[in-house]
mmJSON file of the N, C-alpha and C atoms, coordinates in Angstrom:
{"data_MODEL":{"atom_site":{
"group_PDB":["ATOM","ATOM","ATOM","ATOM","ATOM","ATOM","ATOM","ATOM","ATOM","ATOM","ATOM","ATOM","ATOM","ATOM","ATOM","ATOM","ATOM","ATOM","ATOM","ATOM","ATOM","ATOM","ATOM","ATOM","ATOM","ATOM","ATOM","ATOM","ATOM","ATOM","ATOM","ATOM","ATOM","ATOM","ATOM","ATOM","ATOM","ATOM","ATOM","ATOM","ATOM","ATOM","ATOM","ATOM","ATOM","ATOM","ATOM","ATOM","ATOM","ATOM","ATOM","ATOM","ATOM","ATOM","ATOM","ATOM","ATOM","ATOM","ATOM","ATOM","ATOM","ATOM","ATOM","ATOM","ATOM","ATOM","ATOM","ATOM","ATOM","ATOM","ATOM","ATOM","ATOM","ATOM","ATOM","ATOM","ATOM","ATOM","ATOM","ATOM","ATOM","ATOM","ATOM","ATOM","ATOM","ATOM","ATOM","ATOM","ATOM","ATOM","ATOM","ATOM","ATOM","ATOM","ATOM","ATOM","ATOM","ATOM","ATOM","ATOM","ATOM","ATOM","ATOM","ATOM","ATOM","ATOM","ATOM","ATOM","ATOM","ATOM","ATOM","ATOM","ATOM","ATOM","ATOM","ATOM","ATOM","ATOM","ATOM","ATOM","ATOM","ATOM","ATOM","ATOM","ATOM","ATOM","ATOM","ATOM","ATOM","ATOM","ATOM","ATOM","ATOM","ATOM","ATOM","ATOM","ATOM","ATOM","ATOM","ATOM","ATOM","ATOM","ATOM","ATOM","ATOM","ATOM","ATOM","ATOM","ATOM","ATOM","ATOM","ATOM","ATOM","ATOM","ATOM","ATOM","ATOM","ATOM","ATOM","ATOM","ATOM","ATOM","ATOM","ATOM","ATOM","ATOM","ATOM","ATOM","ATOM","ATOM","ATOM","ATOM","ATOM","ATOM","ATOM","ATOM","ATOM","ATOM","ATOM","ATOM","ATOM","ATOM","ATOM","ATOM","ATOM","ATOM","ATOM","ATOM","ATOM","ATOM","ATOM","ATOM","ATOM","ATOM","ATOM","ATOM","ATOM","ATOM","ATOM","ATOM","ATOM","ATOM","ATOM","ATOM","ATOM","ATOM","ATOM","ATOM","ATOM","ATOM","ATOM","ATOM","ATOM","ATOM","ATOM","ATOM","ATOM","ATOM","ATOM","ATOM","ATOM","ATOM","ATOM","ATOM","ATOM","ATOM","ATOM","ATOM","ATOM","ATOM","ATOM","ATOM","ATOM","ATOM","ATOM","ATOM","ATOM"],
"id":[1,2,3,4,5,6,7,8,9,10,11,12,13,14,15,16,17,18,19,20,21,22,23,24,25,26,27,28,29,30,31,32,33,34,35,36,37,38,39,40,41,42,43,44,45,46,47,48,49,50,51,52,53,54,55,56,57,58,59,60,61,62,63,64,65,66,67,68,69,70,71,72,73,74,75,76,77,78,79,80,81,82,83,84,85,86,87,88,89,90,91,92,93,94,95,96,97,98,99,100,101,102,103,104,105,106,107,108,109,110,111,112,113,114,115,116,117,118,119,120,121,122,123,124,125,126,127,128,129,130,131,132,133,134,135,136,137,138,139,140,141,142,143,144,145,146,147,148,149,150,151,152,153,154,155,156,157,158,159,160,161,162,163,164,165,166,167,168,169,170,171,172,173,174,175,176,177,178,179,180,181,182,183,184,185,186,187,188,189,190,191,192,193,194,195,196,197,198,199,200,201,202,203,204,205,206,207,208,209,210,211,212,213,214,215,216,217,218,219,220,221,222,223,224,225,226,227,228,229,230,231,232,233,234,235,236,237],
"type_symbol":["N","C","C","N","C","C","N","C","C","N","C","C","N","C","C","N","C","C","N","C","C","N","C","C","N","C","C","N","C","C","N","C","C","N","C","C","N","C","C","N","C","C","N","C","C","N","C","C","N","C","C","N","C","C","N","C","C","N","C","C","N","C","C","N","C","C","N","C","C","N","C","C","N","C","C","N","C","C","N","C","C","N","C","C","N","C","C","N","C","C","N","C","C","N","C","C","N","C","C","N","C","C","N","C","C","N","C","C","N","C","C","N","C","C","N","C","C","N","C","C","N","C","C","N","C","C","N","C","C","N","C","C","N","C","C","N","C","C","N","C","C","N","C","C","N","C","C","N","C","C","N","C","C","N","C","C","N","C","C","N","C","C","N","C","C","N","C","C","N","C","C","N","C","C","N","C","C","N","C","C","N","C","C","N","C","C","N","C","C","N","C","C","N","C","C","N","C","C","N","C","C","N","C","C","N","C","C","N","C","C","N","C","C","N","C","C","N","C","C","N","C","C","N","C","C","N","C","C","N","C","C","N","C","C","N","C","C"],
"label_atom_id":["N","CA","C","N","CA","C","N","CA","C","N","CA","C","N","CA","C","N","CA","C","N","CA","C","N","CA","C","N","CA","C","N","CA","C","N","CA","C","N","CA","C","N","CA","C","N","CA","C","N","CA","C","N","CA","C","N","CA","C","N","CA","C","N","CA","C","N","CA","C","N","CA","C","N","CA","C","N","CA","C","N","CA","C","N","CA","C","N","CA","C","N","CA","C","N","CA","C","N","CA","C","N","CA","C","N","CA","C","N","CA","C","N","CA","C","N","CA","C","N","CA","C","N","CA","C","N","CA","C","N","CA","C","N","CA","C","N","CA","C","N","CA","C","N","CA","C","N","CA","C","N","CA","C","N","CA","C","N","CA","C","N","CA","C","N","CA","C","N","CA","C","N","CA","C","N","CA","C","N","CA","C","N","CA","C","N","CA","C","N","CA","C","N","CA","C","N","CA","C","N","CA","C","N","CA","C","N","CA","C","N","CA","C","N","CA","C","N","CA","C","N","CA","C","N","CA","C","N","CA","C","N","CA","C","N","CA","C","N","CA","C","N","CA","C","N","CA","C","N","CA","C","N","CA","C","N","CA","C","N","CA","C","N","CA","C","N","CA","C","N","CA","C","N","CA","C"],
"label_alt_id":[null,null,null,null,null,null,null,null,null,null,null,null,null,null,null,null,null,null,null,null,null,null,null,null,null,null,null,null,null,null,null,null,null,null,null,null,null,null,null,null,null,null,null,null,null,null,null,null,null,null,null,null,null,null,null,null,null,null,null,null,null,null,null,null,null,null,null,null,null,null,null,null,null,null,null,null,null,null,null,null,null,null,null,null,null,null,null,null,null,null,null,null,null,null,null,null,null,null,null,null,null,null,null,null,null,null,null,null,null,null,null,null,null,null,null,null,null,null,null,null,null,null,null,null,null,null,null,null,null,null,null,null,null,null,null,null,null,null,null,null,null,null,null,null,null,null,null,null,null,null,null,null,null,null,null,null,null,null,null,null,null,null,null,null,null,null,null,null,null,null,null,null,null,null,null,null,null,null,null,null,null,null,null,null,null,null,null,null,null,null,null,null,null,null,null,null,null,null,null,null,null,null,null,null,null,null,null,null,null,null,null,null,null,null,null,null,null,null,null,null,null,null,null,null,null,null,null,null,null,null,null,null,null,null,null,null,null],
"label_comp_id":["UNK","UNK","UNK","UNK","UNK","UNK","UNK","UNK","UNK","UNK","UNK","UNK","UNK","UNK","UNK","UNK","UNK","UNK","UNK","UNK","UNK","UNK","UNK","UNK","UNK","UNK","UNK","UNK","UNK","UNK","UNK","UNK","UNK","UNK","UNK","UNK","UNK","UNK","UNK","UNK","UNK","UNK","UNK","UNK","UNK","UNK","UNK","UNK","UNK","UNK","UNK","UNK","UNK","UNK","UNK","UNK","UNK","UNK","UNK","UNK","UNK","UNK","UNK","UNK","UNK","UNK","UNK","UNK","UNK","UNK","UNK","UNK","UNK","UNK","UNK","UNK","UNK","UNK","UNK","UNK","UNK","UNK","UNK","UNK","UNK","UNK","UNK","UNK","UNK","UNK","UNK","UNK","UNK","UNK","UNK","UNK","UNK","UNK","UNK","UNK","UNK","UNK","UNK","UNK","UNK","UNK","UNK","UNK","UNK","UNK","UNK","UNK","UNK","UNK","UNK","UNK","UNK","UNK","UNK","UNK","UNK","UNK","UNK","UNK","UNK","UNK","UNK","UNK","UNK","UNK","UNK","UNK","UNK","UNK","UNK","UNK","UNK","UNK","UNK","UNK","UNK","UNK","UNK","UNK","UNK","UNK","UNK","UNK","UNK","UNK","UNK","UNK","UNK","UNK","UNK","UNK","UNK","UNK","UNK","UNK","UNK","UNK","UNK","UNK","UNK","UNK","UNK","UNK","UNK","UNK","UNK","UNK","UNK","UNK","UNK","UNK","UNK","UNK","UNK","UNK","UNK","UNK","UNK","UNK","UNK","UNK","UNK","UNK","UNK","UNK","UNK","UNK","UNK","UNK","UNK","UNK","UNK","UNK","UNK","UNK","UNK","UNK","UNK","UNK","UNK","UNK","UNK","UNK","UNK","UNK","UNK","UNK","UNK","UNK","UNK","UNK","UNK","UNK","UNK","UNK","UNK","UNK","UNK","UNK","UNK","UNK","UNK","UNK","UNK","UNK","UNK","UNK","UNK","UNK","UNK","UNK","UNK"],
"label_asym_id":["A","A","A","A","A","A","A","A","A","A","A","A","A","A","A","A","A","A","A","A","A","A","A","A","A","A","A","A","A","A","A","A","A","A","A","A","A","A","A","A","A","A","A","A","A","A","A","A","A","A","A","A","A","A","A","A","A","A","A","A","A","A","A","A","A","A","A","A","A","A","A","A","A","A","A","A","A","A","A","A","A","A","A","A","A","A","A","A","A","A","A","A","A","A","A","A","A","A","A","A","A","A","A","A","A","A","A","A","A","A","A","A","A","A","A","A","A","A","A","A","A","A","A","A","A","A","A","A","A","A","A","A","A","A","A","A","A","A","A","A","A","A","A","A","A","A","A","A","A","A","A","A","A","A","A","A","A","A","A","A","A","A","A","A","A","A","A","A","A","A","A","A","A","A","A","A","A","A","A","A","A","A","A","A","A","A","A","A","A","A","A","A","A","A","A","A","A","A","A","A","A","A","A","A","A","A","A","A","A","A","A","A","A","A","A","A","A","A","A","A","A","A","A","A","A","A","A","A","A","A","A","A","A","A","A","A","A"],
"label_entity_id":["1","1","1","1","1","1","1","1","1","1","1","1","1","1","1","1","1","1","1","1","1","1","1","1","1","1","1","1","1","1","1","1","1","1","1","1","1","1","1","1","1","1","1","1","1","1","1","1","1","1","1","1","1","1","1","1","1","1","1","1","1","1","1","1","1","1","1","1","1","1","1","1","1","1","1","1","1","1","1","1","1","1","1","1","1","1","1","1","1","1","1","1","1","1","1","1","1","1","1","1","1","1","1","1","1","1","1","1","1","1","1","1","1","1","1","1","1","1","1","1","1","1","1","1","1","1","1","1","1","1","1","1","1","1","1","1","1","1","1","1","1","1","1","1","1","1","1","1","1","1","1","1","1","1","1","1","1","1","1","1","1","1","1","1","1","1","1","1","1","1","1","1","1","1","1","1","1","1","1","1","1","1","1","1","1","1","1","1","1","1","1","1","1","1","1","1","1","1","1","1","1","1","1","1","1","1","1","1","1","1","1","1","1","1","1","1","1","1","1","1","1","1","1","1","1","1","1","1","1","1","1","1","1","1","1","1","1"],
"label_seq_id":[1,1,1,2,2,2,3,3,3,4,4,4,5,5,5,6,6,6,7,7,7,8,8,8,9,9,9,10,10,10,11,11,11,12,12,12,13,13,13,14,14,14,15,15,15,16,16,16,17,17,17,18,18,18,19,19,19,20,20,20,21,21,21,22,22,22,23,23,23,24,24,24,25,25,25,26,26,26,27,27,27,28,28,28,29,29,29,30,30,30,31,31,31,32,32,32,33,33,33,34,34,34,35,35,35,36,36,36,37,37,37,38,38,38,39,39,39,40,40,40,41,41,41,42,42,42,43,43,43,44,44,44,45,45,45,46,46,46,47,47,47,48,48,48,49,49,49,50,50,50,51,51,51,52,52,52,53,53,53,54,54,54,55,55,55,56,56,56,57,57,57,58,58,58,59,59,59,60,60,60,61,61,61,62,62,62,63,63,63,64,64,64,65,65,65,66,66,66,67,67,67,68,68,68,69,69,69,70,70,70,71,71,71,72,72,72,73,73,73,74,74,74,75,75,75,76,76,76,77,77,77,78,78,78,79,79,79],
"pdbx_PDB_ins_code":[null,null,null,null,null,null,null,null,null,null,null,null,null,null,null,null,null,null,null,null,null,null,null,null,null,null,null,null,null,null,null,null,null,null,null,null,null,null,null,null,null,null,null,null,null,null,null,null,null,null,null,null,null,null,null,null,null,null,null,null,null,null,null,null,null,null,null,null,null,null,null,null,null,null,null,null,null,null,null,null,null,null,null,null,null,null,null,null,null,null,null,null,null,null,null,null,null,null,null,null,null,null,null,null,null,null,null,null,null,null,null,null,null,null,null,null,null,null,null,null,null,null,null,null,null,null,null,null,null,null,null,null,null,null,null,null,null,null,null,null,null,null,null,null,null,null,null,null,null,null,null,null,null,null,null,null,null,null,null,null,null,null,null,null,null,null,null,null,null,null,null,null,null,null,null,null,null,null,null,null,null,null,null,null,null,null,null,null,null,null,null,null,null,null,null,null,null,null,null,null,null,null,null,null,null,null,null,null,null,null,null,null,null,null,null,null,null,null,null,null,null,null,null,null,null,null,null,null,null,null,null,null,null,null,null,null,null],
"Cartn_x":[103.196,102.982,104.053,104.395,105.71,104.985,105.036,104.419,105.123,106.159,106.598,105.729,105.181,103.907,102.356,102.651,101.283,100.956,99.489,99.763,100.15,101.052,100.81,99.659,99.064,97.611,97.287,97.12,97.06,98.712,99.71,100.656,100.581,100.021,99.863,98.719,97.869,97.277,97.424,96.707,96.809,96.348,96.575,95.941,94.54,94.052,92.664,91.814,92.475,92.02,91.884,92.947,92.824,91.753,91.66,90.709,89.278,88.849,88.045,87.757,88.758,88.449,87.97,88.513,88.254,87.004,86.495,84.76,83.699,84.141,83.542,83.415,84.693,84.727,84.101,84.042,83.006,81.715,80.951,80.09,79.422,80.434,80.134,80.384,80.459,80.72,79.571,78.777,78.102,76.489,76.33,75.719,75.523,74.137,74.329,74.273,74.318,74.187,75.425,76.578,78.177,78.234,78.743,78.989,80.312,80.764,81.718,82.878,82.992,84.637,84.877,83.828,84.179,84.611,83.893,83.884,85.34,85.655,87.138,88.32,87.707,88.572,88.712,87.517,87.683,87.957,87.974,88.325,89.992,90.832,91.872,92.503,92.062,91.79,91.965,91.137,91.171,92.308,92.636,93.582,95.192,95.401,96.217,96.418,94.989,94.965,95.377,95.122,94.994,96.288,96.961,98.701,99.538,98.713,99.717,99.752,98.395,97.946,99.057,98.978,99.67,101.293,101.444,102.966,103.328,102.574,102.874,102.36,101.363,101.645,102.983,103.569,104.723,106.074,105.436,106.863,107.239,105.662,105.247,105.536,105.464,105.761,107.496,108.145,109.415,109.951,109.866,109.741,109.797,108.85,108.002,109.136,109.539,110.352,111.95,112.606,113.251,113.543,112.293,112.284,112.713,113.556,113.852,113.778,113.455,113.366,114.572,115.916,116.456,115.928,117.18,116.642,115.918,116.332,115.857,114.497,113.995,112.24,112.547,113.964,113.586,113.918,113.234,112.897,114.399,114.683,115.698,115.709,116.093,115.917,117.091,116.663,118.161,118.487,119.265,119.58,120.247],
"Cartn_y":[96.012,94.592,94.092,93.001,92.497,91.11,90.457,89.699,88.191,87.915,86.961,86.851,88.286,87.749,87.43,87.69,86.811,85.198,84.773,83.428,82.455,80.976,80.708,79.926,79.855,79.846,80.888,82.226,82.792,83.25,83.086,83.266,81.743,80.536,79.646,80.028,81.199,81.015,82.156,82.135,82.314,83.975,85.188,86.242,86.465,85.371,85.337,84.818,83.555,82.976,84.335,84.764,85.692,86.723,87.31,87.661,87.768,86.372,85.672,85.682,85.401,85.676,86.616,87.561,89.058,89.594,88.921,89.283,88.17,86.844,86.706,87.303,87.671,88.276,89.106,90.016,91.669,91.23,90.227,89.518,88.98,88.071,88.184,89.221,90.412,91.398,92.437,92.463,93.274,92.41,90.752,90.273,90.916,91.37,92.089,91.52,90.088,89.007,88.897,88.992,89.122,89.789,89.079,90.263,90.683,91.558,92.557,91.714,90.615,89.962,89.195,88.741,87.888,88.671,90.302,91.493,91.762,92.324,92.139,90.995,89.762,89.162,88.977,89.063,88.766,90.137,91.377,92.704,92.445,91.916,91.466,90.493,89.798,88.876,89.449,90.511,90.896,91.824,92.54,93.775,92.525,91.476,90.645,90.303,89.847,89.144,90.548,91.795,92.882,92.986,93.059,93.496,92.391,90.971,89.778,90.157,90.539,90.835,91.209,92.912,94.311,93.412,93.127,92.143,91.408,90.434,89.806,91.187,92.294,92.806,93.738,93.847,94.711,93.993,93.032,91.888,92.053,91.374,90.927,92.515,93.454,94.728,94.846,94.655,94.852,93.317,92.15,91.851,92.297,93.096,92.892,94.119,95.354,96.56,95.832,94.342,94.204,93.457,93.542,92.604,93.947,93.621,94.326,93.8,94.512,94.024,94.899,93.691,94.511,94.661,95.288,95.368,94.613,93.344,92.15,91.497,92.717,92.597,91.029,90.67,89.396,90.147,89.394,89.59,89.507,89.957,89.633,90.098,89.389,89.955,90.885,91.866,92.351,91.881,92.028,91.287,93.033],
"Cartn_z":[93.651,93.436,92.475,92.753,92.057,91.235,90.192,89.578,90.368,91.28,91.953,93.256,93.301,94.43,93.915,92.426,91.816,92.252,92.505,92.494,91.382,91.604,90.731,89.654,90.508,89.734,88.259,88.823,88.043,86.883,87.536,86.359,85.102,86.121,84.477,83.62,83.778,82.95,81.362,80.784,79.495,79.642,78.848,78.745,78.445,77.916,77.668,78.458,79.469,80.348,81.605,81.995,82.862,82.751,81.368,80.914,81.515,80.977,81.248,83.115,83.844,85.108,85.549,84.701,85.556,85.321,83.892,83.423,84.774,85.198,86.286,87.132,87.643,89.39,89.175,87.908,88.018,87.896,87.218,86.974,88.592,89.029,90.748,91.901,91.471,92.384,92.224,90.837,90.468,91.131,91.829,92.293,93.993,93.81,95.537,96.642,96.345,97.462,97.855,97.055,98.026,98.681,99.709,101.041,101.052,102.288,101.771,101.792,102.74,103.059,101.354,101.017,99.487,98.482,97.997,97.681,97.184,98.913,98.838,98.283,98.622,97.974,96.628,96.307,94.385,93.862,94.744,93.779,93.922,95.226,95.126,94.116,94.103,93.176,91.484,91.005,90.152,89.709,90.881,91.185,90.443,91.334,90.65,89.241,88.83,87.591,86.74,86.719,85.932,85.95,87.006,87.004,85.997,86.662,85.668,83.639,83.572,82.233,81.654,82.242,82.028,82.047,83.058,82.87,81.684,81.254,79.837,78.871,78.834,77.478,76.9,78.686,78.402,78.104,78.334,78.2,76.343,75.996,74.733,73.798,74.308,73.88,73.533,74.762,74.39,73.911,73.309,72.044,71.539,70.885,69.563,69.049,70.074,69.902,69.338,69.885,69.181,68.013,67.412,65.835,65.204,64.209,63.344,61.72,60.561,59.382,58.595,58.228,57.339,55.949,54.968,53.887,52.728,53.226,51.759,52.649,53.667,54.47,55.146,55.906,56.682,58.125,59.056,60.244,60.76,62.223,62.933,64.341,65.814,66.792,67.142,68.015,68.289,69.883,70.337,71.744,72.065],
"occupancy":[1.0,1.0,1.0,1.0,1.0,1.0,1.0,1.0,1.0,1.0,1.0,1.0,1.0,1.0,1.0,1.0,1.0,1.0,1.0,1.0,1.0,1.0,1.0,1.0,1.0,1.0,1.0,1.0,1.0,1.0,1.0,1.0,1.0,1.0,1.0,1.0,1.0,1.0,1.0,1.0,1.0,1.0,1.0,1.0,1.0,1.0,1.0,1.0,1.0,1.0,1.0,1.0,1.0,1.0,1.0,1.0,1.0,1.0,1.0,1.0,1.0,1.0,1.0,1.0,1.0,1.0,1.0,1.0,1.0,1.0,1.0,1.0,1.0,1.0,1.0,1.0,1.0,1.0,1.0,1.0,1.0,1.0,1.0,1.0,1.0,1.0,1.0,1.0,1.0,1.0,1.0,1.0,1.0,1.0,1.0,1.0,1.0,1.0,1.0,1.0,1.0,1.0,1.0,1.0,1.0,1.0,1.0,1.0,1.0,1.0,1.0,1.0,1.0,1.0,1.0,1.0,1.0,1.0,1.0,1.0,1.0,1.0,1.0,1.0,1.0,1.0,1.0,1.0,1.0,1.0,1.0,1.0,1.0,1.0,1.0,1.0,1.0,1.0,1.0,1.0,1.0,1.0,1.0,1.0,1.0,1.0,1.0,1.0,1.0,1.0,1.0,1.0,1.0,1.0,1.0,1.0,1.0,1.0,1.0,1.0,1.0,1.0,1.0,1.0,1.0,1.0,1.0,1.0,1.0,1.0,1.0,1.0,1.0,1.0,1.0,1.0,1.0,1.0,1.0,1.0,1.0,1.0,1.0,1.0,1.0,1.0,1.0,1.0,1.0,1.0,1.0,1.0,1.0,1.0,1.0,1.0,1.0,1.0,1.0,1.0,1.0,1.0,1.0,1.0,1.0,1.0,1.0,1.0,1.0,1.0,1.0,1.0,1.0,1.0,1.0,1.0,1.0,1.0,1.0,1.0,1.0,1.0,1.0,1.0,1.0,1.0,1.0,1.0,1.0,1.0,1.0,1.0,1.0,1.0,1.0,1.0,1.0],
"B_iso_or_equiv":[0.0,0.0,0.0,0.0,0.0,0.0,0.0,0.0,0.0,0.0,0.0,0.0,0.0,0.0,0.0,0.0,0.0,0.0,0.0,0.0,0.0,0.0,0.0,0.0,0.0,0.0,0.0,0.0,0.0,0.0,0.0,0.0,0.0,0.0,0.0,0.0,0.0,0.0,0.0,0.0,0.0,0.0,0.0,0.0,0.0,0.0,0.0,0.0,0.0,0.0,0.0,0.0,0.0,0.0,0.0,0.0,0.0,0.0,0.0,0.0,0.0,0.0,0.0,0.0,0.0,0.0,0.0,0.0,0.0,0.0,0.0,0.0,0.0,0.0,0.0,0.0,0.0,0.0,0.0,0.0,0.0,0.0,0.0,0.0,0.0,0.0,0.0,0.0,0.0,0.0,0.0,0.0,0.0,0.0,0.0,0.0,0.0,0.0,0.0,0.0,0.0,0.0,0.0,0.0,0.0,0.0,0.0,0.0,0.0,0.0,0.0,0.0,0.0,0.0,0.0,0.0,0.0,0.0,0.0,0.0,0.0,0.0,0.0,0.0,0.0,0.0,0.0,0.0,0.0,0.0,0.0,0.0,0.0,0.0,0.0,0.0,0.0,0.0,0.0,0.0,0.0,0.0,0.0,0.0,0.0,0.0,0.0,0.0,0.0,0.0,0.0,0.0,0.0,0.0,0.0,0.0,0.0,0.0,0.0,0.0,0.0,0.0,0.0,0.0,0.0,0.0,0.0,0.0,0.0,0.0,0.0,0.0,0.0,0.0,0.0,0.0,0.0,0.0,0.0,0.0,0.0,0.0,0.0,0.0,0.0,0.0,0.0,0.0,0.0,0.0,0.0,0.0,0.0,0.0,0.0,0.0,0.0,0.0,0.0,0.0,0.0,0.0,0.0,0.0,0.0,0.0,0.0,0.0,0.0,0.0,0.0,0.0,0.0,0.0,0.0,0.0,0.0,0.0,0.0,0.0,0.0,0.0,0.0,0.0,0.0,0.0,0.0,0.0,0.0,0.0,0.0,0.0,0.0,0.0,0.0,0.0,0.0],
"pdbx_formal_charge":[null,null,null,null,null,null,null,null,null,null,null,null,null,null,null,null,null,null,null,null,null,null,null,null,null,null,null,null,null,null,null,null,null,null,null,null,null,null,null,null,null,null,null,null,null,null,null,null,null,null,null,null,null,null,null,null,null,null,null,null,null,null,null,null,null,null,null,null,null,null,null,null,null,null,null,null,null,null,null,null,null,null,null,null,null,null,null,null,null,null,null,null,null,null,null,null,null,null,null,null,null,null,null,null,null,null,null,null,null,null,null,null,null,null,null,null,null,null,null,null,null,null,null,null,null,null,null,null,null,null,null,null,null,null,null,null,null,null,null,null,null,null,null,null,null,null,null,null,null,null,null,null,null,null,null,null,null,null,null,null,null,null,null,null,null,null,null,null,null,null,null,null,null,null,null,null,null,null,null,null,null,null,null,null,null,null,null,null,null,null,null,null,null,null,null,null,null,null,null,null,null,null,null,null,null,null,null,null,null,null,null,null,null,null,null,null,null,null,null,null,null,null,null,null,null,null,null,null,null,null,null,null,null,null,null,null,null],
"auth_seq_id":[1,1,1,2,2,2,3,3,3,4,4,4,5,5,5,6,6,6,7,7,7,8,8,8,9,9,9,10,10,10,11,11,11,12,12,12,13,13,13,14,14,14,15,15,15,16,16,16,17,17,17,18,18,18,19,19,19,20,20,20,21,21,21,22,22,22,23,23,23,24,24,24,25,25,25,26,26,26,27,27,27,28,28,28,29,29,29,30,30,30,31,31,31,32,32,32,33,33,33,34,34,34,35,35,35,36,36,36,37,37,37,38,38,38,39,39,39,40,40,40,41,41,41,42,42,42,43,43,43,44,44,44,45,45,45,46,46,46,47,47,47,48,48,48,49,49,49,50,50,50,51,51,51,52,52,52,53,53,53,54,54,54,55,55,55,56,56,56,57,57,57,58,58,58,59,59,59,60,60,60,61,61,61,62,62,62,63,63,63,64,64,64,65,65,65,66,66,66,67,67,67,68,68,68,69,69,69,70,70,70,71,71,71,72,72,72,73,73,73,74,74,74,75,75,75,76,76,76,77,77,77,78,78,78,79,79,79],
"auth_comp_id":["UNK","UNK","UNK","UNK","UNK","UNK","UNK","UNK","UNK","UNK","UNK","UNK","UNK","UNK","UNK","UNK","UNK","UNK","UNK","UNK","UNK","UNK","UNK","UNK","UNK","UNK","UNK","UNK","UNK","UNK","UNK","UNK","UNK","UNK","UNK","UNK","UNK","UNK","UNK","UNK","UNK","UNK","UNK","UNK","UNK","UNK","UNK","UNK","UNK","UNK","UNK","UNK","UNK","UNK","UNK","UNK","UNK","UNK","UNK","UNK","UNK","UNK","UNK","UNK","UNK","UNK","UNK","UNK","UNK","UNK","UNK","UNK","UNK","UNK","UNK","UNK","UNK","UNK","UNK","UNK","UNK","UNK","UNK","UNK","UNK","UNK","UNK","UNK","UNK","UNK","UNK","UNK","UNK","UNK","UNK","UNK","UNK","UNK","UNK","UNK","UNK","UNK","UNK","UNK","UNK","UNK","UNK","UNK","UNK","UNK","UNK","UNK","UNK","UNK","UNK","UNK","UNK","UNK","UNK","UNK","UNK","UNK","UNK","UNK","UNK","UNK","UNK","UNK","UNK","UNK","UNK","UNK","UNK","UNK","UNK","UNK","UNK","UNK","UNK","UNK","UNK","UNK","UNK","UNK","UNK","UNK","UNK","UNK","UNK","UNK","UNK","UNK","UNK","UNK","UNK","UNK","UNK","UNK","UNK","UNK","UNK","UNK","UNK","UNK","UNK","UNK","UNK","UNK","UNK","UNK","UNK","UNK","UNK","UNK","UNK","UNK","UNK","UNK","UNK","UNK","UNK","UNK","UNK","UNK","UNK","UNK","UNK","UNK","UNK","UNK","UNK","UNK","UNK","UNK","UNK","UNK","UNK","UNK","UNK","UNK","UNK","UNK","UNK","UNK","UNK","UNK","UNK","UNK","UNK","UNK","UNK","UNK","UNK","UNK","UNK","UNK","UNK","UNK","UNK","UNK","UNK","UNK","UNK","UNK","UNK","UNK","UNK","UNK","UNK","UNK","UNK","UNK","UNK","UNK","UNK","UNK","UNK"],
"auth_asym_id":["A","A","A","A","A","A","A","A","A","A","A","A","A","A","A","A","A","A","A","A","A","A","A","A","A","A","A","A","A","A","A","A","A","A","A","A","A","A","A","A","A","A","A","A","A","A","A","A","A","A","A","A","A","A","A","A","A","A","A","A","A","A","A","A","A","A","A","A","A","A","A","A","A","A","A","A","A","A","A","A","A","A","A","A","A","A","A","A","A","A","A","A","A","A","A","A","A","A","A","A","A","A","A","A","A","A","A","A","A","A","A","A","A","A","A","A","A","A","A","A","A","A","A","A","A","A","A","A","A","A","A","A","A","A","A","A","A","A","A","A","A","A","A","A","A","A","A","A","A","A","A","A","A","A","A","A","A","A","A","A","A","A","A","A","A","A","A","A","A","A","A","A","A","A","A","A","A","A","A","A","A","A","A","A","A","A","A","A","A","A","A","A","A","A","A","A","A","A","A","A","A","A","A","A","A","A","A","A","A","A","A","A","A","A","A","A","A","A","A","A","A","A","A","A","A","A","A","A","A","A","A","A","A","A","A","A","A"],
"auth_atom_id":["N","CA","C","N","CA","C","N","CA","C","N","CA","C","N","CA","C","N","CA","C","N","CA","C","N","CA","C","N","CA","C","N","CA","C","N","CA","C","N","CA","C","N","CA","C","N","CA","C","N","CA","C","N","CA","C","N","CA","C","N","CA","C","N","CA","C","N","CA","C","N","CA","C","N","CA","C","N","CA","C","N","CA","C","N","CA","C","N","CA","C","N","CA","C","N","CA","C","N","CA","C","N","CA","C","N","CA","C","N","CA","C","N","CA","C","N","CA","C","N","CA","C","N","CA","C","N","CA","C","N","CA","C","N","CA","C","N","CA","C","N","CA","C","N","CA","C","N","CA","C","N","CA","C","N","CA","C","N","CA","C","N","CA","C","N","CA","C","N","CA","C","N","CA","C","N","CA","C","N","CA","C","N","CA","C","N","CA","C","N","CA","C","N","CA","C","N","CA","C","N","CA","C","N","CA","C","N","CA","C","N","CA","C","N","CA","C","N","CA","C","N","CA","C","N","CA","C","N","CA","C","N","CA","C","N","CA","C","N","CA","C","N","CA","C","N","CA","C","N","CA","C","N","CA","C","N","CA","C","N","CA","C","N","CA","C","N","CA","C","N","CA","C","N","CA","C"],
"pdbx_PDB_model_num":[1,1,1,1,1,1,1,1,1,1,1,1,1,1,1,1,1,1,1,1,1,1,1,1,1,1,1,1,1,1,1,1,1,1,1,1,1,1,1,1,1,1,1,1,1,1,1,1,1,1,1,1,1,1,1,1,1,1,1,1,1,1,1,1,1,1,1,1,1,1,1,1,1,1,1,1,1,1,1,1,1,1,1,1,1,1,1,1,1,1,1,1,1,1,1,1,1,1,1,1,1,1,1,1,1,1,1,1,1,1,1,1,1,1,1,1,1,1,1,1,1,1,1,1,1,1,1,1,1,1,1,1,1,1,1,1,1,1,1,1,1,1,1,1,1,1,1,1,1,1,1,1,1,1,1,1,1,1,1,1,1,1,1,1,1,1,1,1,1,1,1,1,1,1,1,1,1,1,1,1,1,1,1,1,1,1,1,1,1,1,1,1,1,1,1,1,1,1,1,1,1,1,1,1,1,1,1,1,1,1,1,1,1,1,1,1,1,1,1,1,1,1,1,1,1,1,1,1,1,1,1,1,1,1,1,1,1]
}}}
């Protein structure tokens, strides 16, 4: 899965918002009245939102790897 085949629905949203989606869909999946075609779609559904997550924390990760603090403790990025 490539995050350009995420929708964009879900890439505007927020990490917490997505979040938040994914505690529904399990919330509506764990309901035994869904049947299997909806099932599938919201575990798809989720399978997305989980990858977009993982996408911004690794992003937000390699950031964070190039802050550097020199000696007089001020911040600086490295490129």
């Amino acid at each position: 899965m490539k995050l350009k085949n995420i929708p964009a629905d879900i890439r505007a949203k927020s990490i917490k918002e997505a979040q938040n989606e994914i505690k529904e869909l399990i919330a509506n999946l764990e309901n035994n009245e869904t049947n299997l075609e909806d099932s599938m779609e919201k575990y798809n559904r989720m399978l997305q939102l989980n990858y977009y997550i993982h996408e911004k924390f690794k992003k937000k990760a390699n950031e964070i790897k190039k802050v550097k603090i020199n000696k007089s403790g001020k911040f600086s990025i490295e490129d």
